[in-house]
C-alpha positions in Angstrom: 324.6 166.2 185.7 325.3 169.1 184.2 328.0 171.9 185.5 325.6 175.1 185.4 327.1 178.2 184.1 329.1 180.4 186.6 328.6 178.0 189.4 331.6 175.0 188.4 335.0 176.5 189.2 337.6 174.4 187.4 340.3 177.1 187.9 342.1 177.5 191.4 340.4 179.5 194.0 342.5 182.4 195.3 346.3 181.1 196.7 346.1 181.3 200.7 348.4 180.3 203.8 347.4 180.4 207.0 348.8 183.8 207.7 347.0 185.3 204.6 343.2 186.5 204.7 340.8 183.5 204.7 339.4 182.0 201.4 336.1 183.4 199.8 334.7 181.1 197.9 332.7 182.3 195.0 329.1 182.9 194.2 327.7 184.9 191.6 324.1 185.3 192.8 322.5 183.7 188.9 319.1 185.0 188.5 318.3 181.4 187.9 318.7 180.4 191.5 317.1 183.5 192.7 313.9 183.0 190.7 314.1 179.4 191.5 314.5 179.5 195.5 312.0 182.3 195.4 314.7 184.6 197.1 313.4 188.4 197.6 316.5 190.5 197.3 317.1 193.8 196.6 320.1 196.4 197.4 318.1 197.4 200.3 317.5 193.9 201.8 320.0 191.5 199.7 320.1 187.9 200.1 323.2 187.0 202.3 324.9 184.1 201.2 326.6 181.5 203.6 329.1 178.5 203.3 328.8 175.4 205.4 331.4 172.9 205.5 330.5 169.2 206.8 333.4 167.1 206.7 336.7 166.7 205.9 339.0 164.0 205.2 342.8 163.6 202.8 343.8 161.0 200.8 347.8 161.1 199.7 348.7 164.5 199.7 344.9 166.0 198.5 342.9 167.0 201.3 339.1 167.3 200.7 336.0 169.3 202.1 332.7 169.0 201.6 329.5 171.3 202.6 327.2 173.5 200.9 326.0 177.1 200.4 322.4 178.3 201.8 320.7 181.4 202.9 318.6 181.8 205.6 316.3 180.4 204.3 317.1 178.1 201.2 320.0 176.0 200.4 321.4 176.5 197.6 324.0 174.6 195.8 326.3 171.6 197.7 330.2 172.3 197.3 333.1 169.9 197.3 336.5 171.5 197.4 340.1 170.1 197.1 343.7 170.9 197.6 346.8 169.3 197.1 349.3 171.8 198.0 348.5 171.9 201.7 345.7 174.1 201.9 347.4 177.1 200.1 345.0 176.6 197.0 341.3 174.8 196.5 339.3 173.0 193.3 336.0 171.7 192.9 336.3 168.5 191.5 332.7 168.3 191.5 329.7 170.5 189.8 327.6 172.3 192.6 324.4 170.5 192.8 321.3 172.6 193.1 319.5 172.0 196.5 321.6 169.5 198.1 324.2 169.9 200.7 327.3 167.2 201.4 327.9 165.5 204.8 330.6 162.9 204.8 333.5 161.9 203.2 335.1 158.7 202.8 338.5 157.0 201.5 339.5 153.2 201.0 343.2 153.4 200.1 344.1 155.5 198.0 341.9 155.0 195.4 338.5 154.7 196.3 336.1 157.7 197.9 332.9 158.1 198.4 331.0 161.5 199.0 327.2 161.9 200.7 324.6 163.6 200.1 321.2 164.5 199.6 318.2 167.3 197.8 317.3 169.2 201.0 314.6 171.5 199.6 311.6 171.3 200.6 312.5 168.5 202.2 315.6 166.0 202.9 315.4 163.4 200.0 316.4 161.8 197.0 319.9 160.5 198.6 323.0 160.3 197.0 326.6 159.4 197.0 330.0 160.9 194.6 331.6 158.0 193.9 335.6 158.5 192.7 337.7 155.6 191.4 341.1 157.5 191.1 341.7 159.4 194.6 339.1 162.4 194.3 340.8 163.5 190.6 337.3 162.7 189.1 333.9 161.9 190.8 330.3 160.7 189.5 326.9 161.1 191.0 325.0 157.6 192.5 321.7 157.8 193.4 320.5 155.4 196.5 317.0 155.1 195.0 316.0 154.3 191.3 313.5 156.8 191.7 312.6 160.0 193.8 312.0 159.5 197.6 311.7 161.3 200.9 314.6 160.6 203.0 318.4 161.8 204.4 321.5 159.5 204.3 322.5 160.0 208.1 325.5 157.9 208.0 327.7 155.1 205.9 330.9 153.3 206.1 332.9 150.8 203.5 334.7 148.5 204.6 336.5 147.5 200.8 336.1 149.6 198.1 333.6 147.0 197.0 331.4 146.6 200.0 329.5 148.9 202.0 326.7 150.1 203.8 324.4 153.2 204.7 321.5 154.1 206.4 318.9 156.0 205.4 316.3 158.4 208.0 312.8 159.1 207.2 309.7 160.0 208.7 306.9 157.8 209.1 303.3 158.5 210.4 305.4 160.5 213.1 308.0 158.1 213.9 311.5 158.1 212.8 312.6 154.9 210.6 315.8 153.9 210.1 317.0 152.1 206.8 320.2 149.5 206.5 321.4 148.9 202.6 324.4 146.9 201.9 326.2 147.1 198.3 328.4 144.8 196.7 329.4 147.5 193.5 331.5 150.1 195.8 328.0 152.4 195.8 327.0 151.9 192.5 323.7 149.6 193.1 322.3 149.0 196.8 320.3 146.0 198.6 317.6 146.7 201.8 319.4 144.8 204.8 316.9 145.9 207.7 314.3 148.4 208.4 314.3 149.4 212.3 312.9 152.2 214.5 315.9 151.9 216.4 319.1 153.9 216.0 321.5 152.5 214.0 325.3 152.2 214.3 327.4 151.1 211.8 330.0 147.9 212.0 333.4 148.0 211.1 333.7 151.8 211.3 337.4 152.2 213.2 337.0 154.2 216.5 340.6 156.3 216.5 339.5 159.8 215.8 340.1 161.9 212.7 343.4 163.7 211.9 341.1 166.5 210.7 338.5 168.7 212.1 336.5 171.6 210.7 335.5 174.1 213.1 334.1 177.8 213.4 335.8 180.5 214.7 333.5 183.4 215.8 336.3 186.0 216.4 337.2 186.0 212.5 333.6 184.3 210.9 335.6 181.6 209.3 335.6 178.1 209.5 339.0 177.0 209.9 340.6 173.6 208.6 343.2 171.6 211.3 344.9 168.9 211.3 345.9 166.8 214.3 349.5 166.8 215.0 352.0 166.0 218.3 351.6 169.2 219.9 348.2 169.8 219.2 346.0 170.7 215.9 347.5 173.1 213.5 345.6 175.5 211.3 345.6 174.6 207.7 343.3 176.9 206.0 340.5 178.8 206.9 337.1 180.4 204.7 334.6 182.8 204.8 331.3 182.0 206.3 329.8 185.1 204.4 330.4 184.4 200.9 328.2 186.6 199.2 324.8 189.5 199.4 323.0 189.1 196.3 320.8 192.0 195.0 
């Protein structure tokens, strides 16, 4: 896919500690996506503009976060940020993907990482994973499905960089199905395993908790990045809910 002009930030985002003013990630309001989403701004009602971050997980040193960014009523691009200074400064290894949003992240060693995903307007579908073979540096789109399809990736797990699987939500005739695929290819290609109206949870996943945690902070309108240490969790970066008003 495409980076789309304006939207793919290879430079660093601004420098931040802790103590500094939280992150603002940028968004330049295109026209594009305003025609597009069929958002009705003007400098007397603009658009507001809001970040959501999903997950968060590290490999080595590089710590990664993944999201999107949505109005009220649209979503508009998905967002995958990284930072291997300690939170001070942020990439996007990844172009912004228009209509999708990012959930979960995943590492197998230090190598091996897998991002998910899927369109959300109108509707959840067309699921997808990132897929990086070199600890997050570089990262390449996978669809689930060869071709377009209603549907939301509501949770996966590998356990090898090979061998994986996910599960896939739908809607049908009311009821709520719930899809099992396996791969083989470390996401590349994917197998149905089961097809079930029951929940679904996933062998293998390990059940000690996360060193990291994303969560919102009213006071200050951020969300704010910790990591779990002895005395508690300590505050490794924080950003802007309210990214942008576009006009």
């Amino acid at each position: 896919m495409k980076a789309v002009p304006g939207l793919f930030l290879a430079s660093l985002l601004a420098a931040q500690s802790p103590a500094q003013s939280p992150a603002r990630i940028a968004y330049a309001c295109p026209s594009a996506d305003i025609d597009s989403f069929g958002l009705a701004c003007s400098a007397d009602e603009p658009c507001s503009v809001f970040l959501e971050l999903a997950a968060a997980d590290a490999v080595g040193a590089t710590v990664f976060l993944a999201g999107n960014l949505h109005t009220q009523s649209a979503t508009l691009r998905s967002i995958l940020l990284a930072s291997d200074d300690g939170g001070k400064t942020w990439t996007e290894p990844f172009q912004r993907i228009r209509a999708a949003a990012l959930d979960q992240i995943q590492f197998s060693g230090f190598a091996n990482g897998w991002v998910s995903g899927q369109i959300i307007e109108p509707l959840p579908r067309d699921p997808f994973l990132l897929v990086s073979t070199d600890g997050g540096k570089t990262w390449r789109e996978r669809p689930v499905f060869e071709e377009s399809r209603f549907g939301s990736l509501a949770d996966f797990w590998f356990e090898s960089p090979a061998s994986g699987e996910l599960v896939i939500e739908h809607s049908e005739r009311g009821a709520v199905k719930h899809e099992v695929y396996q791969t083989k290819t470390g996401g590349d290609s994917w197998e149905v395993k089961e097809i079930t109206g029951q929940p679904v949870n996933l062998k293998g996943r390990p059940k000690e908790e996360s060193s990291w945690r994303i969560r919102t902070d009213a006071a200050s309108k951020t969300y704010r990045l910790e990591r779990r240490s002895a005395a508690g969790w300590d505050l490794i970066a924080s950003f802007l809910i309210h990214v942008a008003d576009c006009k």
